[in-house]
C-alpha positions in Angstrom: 58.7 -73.9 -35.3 59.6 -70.8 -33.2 56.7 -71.3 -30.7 57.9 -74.9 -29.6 61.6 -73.6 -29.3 60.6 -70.8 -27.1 58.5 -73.0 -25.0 61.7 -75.3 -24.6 64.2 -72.0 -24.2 61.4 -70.4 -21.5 61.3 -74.2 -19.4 65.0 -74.5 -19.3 65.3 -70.8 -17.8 62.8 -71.6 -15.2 64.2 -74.8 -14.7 67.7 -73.3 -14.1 66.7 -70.5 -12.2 64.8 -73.3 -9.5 67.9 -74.9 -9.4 69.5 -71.8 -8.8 67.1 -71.3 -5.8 67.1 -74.7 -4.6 70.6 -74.4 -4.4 71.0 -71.4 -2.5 69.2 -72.4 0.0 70.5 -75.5 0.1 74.0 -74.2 0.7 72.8 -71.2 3.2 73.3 -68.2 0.8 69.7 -67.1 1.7 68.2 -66.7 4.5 67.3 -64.1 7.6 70.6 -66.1 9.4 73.1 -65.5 7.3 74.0 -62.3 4.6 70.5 -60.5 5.5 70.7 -60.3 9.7 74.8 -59.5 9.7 75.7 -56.4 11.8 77.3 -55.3 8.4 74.9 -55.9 6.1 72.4 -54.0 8.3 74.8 -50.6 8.9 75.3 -50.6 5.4 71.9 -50.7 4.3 71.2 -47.9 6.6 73.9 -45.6 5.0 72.2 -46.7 1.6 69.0 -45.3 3.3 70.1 -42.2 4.5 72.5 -41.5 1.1 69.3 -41.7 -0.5 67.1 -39.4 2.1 70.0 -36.8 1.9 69.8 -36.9 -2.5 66.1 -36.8 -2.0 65.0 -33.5 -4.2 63.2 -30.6 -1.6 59.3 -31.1 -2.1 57.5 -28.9 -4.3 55.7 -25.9 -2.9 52.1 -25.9 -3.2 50.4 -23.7 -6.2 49.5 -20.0 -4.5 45.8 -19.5 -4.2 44.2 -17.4 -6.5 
């Protein structure tokens, strides 16, 4: 009884998230000509980049020979 069910939940989800898709692109919510080329989006994923260059632990020294 709980295999079937979980094969019917699991279709629905992928169903859904399809849908999902289909519909974003559909109504231009993806794609490189809207929210991922923008002047804005770009600057702000370069601060995200250096933020996380600048919280980027020192590199660990290398063993002394022996």
């Amino acid at each position: 009884m709980r295999r079937p069910f979980l094969l019917v939940l699991l279709g629905i989800g992928t169903l859904a998230g399809f849908a999902a898709g289909f519909r974003s692109v559909r109504h231009g919510d993806f794609g490189w000509d809207h929210h991922w080329s923008s002047p804005r989006s770009m600057a702000s994923w370069a601060d995200a980049c250096v933020e996380a260059a600048a919280r980027r632990p020192p590199a660990v020294p290398p063993a002394p020979a022996q």
